[in-house]
MMTF fields as JSON, N, C-alpha, C and O atoms, coordinates in Angstrom:
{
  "mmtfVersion": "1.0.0",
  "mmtfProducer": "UNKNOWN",
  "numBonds": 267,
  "numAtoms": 268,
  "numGroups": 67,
  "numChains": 1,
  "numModels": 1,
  "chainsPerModel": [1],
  "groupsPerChain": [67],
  "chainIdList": ["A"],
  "bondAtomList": [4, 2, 8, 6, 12, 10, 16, 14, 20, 18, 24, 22, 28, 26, 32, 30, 36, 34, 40, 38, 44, 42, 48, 46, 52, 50, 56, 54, 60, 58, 64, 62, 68, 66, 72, 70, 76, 74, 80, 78, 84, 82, 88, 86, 92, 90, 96, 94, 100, 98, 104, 102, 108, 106, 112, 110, 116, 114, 120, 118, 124, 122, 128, 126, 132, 130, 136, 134, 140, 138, 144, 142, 148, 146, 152, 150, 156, 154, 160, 158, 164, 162, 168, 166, 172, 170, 176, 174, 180, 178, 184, 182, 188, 186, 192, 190, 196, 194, 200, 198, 204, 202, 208, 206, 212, 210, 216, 214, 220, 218, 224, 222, 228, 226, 232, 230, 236, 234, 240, 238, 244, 242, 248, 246, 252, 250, 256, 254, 260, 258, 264, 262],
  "bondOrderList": [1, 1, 1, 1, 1, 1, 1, 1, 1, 1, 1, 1, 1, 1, 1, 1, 1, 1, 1, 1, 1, 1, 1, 1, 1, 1, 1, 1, 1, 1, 1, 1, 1, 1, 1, 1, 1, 1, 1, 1, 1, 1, 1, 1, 1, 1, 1, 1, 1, 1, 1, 1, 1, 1, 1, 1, 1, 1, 1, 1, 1, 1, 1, 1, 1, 1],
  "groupList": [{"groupName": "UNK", "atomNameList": ["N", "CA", "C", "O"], "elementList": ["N", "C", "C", "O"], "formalChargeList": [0, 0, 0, 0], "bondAtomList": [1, 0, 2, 1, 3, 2], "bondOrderList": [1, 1, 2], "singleLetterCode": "X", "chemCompType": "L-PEPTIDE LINKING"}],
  "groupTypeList": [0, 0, 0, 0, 0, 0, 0, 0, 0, 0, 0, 0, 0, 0, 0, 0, 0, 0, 0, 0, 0, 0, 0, 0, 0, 0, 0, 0, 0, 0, 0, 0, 0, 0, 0, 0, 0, 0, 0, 0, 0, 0, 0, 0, 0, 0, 0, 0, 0, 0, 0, 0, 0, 0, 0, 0, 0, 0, 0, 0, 0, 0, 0, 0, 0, 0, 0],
  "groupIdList": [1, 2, 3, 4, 5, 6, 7, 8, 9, 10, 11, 12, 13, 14, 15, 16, 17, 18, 19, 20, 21, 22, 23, 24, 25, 26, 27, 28, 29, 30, 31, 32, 33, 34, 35, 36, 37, 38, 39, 40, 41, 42, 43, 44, 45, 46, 47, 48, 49, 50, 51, 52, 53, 54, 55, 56, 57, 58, 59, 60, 61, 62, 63, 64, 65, 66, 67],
  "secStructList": [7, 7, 7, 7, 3, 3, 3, 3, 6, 6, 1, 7, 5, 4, 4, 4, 5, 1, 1, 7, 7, 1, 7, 7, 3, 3, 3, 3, 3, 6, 6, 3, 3, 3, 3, 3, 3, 3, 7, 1, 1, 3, 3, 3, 3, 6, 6, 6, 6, 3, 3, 3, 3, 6, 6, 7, 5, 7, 6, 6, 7, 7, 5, 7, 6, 6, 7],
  "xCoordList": [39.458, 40.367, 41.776, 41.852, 42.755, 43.889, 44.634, 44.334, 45.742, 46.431, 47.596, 48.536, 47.811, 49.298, 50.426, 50.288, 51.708, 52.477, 53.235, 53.715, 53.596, 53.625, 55.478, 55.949, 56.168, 57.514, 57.526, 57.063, 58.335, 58.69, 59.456, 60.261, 59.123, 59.675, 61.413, 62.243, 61.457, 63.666, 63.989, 65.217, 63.22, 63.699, 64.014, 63.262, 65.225, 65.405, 65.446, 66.345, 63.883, 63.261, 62.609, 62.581, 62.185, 61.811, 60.595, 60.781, 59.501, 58.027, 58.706, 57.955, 60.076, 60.001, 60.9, 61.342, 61.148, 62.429, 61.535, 60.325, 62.266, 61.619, 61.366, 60.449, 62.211, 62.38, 61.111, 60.554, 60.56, 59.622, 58.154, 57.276, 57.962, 56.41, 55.322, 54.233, 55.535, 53.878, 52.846, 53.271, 51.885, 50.835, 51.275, 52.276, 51.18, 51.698, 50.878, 50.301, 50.829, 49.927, 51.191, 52.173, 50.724, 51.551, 50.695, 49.504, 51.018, 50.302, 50.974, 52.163, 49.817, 50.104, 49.725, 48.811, 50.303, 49.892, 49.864, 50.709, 49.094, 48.918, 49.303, 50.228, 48.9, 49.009, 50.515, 50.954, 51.344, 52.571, 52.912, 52.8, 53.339, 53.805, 54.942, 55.896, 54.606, 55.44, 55.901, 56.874, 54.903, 55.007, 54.634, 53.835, 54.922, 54.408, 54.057, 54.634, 52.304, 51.525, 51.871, 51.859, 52.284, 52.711, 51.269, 51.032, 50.537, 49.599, 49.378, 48.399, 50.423, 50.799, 51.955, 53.043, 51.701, 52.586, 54.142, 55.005, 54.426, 55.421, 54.945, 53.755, 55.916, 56.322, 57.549, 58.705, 57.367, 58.558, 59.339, 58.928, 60.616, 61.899, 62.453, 62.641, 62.697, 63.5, 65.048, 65.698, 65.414, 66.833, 67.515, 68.585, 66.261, 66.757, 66.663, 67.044, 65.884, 64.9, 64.457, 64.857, 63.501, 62.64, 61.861, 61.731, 61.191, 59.892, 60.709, 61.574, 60.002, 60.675, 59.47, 58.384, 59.789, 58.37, 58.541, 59.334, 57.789, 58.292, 58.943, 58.636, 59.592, 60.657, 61.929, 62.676, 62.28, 63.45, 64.255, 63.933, 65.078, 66.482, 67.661, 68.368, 67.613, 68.55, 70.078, 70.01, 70.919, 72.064, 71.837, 72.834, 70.734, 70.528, 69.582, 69.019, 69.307, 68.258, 67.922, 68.769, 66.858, 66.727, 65.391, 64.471, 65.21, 64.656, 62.96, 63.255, 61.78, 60.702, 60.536, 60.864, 60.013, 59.914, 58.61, 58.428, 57.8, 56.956, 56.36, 55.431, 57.583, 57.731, 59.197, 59.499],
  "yCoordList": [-178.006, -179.022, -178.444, -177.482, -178.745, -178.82, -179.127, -179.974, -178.081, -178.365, -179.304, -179.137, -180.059, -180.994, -179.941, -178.911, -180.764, -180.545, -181.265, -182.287, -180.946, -182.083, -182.047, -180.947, -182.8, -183.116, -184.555, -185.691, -183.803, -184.938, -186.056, -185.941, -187.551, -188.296, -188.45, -189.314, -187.233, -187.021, -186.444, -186.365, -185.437, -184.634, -185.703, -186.432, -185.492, -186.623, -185.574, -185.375, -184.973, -184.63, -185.125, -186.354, -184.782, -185.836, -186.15, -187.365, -185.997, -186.502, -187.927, -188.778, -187.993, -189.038, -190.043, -191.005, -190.13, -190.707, -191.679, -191.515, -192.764, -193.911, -193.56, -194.05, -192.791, -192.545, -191.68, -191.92, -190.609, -189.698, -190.239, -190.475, -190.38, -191.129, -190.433, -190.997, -188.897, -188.241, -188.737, -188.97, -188.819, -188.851, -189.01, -188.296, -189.37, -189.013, -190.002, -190.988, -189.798, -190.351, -190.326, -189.589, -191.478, -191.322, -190.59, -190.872, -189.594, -188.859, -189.335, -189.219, -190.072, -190.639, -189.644, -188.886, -189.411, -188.61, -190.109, -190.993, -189.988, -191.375, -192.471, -193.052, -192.903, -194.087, -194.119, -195.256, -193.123, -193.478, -192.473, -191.249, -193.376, -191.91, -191.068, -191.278, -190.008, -189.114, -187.809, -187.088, -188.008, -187.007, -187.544, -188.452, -187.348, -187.759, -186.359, -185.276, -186.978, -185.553, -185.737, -186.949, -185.008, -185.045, -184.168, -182.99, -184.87, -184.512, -183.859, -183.919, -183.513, -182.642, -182.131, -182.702, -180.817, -180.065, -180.277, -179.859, -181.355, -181.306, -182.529, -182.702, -183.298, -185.08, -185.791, -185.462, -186.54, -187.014, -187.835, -188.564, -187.525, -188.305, -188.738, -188.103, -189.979, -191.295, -190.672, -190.234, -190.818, -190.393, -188.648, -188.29, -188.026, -186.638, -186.153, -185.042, -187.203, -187.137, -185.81, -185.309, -184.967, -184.263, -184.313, -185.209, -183.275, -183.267, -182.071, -181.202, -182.526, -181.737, -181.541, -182.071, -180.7, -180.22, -181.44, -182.359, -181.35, -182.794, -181.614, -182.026, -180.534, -180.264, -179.909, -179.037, -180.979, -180.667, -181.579, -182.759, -181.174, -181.918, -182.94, -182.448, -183.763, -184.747, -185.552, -186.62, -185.252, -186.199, -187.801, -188.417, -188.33, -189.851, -190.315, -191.396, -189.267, -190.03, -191.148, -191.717, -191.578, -192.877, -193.269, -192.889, -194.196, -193.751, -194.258, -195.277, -194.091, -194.894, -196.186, -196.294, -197.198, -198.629, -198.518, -199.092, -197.498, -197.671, -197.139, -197.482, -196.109, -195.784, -196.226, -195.978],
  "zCoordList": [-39.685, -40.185, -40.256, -41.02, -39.733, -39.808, -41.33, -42.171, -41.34, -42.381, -42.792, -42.016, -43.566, -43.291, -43.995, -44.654, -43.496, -43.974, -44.835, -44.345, -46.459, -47.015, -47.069, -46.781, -47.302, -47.515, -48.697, -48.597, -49.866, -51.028, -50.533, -49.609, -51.368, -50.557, -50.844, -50.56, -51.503, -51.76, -51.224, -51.271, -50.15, -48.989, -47.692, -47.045, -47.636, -46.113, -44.652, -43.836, -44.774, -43.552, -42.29, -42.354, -41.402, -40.227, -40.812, -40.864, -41.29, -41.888, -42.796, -43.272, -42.913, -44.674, -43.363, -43.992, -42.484, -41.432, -40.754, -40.598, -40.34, -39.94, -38.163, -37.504, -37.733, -36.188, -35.846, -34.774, -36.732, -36.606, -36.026, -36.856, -35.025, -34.288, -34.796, -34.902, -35.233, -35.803, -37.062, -38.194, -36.801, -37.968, -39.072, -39.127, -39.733, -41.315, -42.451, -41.993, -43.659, -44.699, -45.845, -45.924, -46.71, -48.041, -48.797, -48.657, -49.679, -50.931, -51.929, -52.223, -52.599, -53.829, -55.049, -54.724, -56.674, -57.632, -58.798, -58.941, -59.192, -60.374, -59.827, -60.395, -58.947, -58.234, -57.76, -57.588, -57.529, -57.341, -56.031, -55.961, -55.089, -53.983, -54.322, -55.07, -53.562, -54.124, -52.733, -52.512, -52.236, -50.828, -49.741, -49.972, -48.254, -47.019, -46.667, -46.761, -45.998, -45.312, -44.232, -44.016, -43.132, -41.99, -41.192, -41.459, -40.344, -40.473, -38.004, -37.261, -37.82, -37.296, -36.928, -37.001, -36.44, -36.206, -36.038, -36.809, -34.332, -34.446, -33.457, -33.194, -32.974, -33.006, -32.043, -32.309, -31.183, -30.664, -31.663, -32.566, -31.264, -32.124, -30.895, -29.857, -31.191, -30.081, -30.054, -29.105, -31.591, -31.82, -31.049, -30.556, -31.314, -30.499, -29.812, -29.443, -29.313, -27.887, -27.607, -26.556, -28.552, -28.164, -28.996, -29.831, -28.862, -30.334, -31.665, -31.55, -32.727, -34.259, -34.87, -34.634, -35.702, -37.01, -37.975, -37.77, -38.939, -39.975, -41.164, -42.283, -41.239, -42.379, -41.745, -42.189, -40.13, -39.585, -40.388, -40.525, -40.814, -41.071, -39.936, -39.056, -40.136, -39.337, -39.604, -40.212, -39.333, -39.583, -39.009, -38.629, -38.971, -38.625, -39.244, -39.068, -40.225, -40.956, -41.571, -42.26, -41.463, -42.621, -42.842, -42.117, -44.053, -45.008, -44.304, -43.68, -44.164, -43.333, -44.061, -45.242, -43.345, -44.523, -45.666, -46.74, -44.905, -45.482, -47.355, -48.086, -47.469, -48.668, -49.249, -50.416]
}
């Protein structure tokens, strides 16, 4: 089993970014999210047009809809 990588959802990293296409899960703590598991390695980005880890940092970030 593979490990995730987790990123808080106040880090505006590529795992928390709406552009980021990889895997990812919300981790909830008391029913409330709080982290995205990025649940591999590394991921195409449209915006940078290559692939990134999910704790790359971006100047285009924004926020995913889903959290």
């Amino acid at each position: 089993m593979s490990q995730a990588y987790r990123v808080n959802l106040n880090e505006k990293k590529c795992a928390t970014c709406r552009y980021w296409e990889g895997e990812r899960q919300i981790f909830f703590w008391n029913r409330k999210p709080v982290a995205v598991d990025a649940l591999v390695p590394c991921a195409p980005c449209p915006v940078r047009r290559n692939k990134t880890s999910p704790g790359t940092s971006c100047s285009t970030w924004q926020p995913w809809e889903k959290i």
